[in-house]
C-alpha positions as CSV (number, residue, x, y, z in Angstrom):
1,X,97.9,99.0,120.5
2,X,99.6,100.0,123.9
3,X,102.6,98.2,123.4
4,X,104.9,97.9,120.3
5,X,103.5,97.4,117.0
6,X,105.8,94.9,114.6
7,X,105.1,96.7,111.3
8,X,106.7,94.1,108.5
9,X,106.8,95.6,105.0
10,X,107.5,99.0,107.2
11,X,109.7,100.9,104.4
12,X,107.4,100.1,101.6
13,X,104.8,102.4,99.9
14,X,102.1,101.6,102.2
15,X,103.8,100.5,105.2
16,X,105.9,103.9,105.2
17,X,102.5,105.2,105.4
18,X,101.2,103.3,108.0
19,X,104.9,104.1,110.3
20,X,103.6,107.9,109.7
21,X,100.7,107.1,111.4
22,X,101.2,105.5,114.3
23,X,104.3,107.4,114.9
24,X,102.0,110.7,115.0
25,X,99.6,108.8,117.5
26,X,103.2,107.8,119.9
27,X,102.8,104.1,119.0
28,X,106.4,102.5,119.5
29,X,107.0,100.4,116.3
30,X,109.5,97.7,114.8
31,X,109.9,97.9,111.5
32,X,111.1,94.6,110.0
33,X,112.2,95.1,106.3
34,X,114.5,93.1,104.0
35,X,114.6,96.2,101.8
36,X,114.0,94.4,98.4
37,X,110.9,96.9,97.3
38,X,111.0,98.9,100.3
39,X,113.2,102.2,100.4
40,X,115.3,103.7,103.4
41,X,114.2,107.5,102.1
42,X,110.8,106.5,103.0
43,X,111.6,105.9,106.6
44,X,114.4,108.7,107.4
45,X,112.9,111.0,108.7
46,X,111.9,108.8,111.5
47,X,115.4,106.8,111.6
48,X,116.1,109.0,115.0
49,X,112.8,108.3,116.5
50,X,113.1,106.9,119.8
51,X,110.1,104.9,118.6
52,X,111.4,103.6,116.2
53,X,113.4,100.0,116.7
54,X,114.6,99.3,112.2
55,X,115.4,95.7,111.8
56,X,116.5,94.4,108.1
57,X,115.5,91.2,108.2
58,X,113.3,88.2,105.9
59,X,110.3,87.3,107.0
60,X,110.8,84.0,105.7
61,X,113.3,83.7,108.3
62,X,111.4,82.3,111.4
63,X,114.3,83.5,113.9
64,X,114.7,87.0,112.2
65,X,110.3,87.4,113.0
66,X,110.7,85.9,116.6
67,X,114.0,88.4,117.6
68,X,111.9,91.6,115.8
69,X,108.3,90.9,117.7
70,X,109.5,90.6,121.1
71,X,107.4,92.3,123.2
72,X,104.8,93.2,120.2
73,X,101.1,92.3,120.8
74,X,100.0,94.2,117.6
75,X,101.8,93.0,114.1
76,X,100.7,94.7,110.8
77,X,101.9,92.1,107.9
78,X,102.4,94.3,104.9
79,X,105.5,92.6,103.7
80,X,104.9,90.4,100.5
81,X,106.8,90.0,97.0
82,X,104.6,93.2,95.2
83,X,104.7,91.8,91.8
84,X,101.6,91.0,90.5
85,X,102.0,90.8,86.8
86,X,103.5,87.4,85.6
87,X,105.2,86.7,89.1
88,X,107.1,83.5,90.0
89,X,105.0,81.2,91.5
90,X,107.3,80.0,94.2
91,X,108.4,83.3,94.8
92,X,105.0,84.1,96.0
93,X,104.8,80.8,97.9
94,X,108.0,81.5,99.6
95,X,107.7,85.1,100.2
96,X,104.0,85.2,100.5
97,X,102.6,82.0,101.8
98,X,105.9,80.9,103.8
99,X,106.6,84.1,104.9
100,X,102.8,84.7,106.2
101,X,103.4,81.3,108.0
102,X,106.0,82.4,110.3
103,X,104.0,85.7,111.4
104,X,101.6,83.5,112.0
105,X,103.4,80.9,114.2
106,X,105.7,83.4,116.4
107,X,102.4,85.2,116.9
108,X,100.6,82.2,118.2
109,X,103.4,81.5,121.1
110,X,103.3,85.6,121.9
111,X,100.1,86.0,122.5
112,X,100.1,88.6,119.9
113,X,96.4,90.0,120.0
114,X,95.9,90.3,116.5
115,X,97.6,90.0,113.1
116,X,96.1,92.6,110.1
117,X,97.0,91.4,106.7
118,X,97.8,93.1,103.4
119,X,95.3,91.2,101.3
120,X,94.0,92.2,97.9
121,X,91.1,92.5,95.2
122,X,92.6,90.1,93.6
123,X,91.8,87.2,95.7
124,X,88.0,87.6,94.1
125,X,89.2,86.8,90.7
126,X,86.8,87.7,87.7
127,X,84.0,89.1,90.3
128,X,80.4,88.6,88.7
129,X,78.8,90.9,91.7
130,X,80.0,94.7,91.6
131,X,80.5,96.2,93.8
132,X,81.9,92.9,95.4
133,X,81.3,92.4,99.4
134,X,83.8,90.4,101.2
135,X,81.5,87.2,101.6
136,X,81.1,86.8,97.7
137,X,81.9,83.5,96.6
138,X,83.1,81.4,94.6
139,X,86.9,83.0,95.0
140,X,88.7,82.4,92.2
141,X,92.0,83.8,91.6
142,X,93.0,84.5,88.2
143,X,97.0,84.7,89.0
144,X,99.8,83.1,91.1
145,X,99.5,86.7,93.1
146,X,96.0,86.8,94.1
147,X,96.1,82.6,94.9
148,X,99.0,83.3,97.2
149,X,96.8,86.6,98.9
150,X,93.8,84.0,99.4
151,X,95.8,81.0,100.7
152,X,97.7,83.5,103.5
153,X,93.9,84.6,104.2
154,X,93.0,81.0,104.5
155,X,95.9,80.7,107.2
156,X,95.0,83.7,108.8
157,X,91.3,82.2,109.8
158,X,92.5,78.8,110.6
159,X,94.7,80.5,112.8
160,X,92.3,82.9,114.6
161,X,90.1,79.6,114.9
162,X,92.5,77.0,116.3
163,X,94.8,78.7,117.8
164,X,93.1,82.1,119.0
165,X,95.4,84.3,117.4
166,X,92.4,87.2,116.1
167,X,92.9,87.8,112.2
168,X,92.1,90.7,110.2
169,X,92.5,90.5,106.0
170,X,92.7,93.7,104.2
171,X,91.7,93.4,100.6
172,X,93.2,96.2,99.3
173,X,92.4,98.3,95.5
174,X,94.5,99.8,94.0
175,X,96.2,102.3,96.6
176,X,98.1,105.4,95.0
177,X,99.7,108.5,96.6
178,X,103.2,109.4,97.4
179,X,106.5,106.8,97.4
180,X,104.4,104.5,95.1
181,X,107.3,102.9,92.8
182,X,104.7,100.4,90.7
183,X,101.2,100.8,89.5
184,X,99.5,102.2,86.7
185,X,99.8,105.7,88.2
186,X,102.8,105.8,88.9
187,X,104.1,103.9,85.1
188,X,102.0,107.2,83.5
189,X,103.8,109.6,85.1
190,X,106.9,108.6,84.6
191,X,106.2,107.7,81.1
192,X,104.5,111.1,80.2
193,X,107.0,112.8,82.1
194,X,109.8,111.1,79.8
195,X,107.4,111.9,76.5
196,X,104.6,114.2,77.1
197,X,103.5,113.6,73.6
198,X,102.9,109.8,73.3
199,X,101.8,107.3,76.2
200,X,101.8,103.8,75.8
201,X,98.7,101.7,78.0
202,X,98.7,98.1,78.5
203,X,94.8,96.8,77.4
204,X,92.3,98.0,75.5
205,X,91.7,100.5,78.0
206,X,88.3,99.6,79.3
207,X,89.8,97.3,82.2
208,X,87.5,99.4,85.4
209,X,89.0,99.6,88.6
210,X,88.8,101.5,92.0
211,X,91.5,103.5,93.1
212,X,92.1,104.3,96.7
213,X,94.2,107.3,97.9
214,X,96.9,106.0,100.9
215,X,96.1,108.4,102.9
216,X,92.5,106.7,103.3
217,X,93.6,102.9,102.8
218,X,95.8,103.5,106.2
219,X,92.9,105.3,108.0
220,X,91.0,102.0,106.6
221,X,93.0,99.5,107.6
222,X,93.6,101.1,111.3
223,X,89.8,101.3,111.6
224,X,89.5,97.6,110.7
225,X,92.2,96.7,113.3
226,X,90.8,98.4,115.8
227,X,86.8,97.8,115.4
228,X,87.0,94.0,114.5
229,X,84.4,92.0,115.7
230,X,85.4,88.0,114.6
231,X,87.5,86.5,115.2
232,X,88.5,86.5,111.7
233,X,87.5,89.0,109.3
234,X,88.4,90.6,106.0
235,X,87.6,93.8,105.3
236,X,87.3,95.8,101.4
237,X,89.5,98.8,101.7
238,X,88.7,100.7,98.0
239,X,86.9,104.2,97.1
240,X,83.2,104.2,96.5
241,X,83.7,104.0,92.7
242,X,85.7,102.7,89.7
243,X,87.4,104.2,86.7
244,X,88.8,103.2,83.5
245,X,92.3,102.9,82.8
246,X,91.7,105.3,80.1
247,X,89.8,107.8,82.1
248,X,93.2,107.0,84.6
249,X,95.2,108.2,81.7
250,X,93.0,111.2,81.1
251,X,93.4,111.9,85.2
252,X,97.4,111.9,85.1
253,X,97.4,114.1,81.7
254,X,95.1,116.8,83.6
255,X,97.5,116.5,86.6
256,X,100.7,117.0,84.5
257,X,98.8,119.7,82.5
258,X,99.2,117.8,79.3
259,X,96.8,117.8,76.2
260,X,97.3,115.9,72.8
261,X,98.8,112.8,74.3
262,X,98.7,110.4,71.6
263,X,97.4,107.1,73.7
264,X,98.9,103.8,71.9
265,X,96.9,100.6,73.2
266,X,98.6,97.4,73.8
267,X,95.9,95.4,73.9
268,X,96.3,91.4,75.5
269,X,94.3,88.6,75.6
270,X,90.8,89.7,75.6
271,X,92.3,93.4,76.3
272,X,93.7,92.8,79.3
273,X,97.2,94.6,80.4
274,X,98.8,91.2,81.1
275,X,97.8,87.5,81.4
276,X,96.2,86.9,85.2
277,X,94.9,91.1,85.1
278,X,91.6,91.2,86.4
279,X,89.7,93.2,83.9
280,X,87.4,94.5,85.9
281,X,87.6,95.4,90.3
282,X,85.3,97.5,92.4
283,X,85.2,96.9,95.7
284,X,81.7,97.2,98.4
285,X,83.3,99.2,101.1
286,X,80.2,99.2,103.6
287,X,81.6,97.2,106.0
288,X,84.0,99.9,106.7
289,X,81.8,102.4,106.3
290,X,79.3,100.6,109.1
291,X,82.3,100.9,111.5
292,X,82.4,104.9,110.8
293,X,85.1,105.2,108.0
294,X,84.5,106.6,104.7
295,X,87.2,107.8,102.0
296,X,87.7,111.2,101.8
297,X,88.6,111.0,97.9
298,X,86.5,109.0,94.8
299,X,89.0,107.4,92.3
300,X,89.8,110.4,90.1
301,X,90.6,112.8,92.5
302,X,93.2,110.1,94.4
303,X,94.5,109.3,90.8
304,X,94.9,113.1,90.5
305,X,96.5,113.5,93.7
306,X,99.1,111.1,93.2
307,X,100.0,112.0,90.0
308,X,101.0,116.0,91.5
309,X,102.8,113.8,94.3
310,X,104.6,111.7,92.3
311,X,105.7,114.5,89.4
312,X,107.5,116.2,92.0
313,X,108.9,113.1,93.8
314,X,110.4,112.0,90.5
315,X,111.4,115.7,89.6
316,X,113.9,115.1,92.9
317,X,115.4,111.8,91.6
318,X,113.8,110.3,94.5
């Protein structure tokens, strides 16, 4: 990654990350960001940075992706609508799909060596394998979200295959830590911190998931980048293990120091939190670990960690 790196999605929770990062290893980066989830405070310590080249932009706007990549051979694609629950379908086609498109096309006439992708879990649906490996099959989504995440990966391979533009897919967990501003974490502690006595969970409470701290889903994802060996090829980025959303809630009460909480269950269908929640997600991670990466934190102790973080983050107003 000798030249510039275009990091779309670069003052979101992960992508501010990710800036860190290469930053600390003197990477020169453009951050292209429309601002809609992401947050200037996560970036402003770095908005002096001679490294640093900010422009707020769209993604779905061809023109705005061409002027930002200019001289970029490396682009990391973390920008995305977020929303998983209940999202607008053509809000995920536009901002997704479309927006994933144009990456894709400006990178093609750039000879842009590769393109990484923020993929997810939930492109596997209701798994039946666990822990899942990245060639289980049949994929099928179980929301707008995750059907969006698949059909990007879809153009991501075509791409690397056709037109030689090398594709990496990053199926992410569930990725916690500091400057997270959605997730179940991240709803506990803000809700406990409000009332310490009574916390409200979506489900029954059994829905099992892996929980990955940032920290280790950016070491992750710069390890897949940089040790590919396809042309195209997706990559699990998760902890070894997988907790319940209760045990979650128990995690965030330990990290506030709480103990009582009355826990209130708002079960869906079949338990779920929401309609299109896969109930159940845990992630193989041994491709990763093959190419010498391994998380330094199971799924408790990120779910701890973030918790600390984000008390004192939301302490500040921030």
């Amino acid at each position: 990654m000798e030249a510039p790196v275009l990091l779309t999605g670069g003052a979101g929770f992960i992508g501010s990350h990710v800036l860190d990062r290469l930053l600390g290893e003197g990477f020169e980066v453009v951050v292209l960001d429309n601002f809609s989830s992401g947050y200037r405070e996560n970036i402003a310590k770095h908005l002096g940075s001679r490294l640093v080249r900010v422009v707020e932009g769209d993604i779905r706007v061809k023109q705005t992706v061409q002027e930002a990549s200019q001289g970029c051979r490396t682009i990391i694609h973390l920008a995305a609508n977020p929303e998983v629950r209940m999202g607008d379908p053509e809000e995920h086609l536009e901002h997704n799909v479309r927006g994933t498109l144009n990456i894709l096309e400006v990178a093609r006439r750039l000879d842009v060596s590769v393109v990484a992708f923020a993929s997810s879990s939930t492109v596997y649906g209701e798994a039946t394998l666990m822990p899942t490996p990245e060639d289980y099959s049949p994929m099928r989504p179980i929301s707008t979200y995750g059907a969006s995440k698949l059909a990007c990966e879809a153009l991501l391979s075509a791409y690397a295959y056709t037109y030689n533009v090398p594709g990496v897919a990053l199926r992410y967990a569930n990725v916690v830590g500091p400057r997270a501003r959605r997730g179940v974490v991240y709803d506990f502690t803000r809700k406990l911190l409000s009332n310490p006595h009574r916390l409200e969970i979506l489900g029954d409470g059994t829905q099992k998931k892996s929980y990955i701290w940032v920290g280790d889903a950016v070491e992750a994802s710069l390890t897949a980048i940089e040790k590919r060996r396809e042309a195209f090829e997706a990559f699990n980025v998760g902890s070894i293990d997988a907790i319940t959303v209760r045990e979650v809630a128990d995690a965030v009460c330990d990290a506030l120091s709480l103990k009582g909480v009355e826990y209130v269950f708002v079960g869906g269908p079949g338990g779920r939190g929401w309609p299109g929640d896969v109930k159940y997600m845990h992630l193989d991670v041994g491709r990763l670990i093959s190419l010498g990466w391994r998380p330094r934190y199971v799924s408790r102790e990120a779910v701890i960690l973030s918790a600390q973080e984000l008390k004192r983050e939301l302490s500040k107003g921030f």
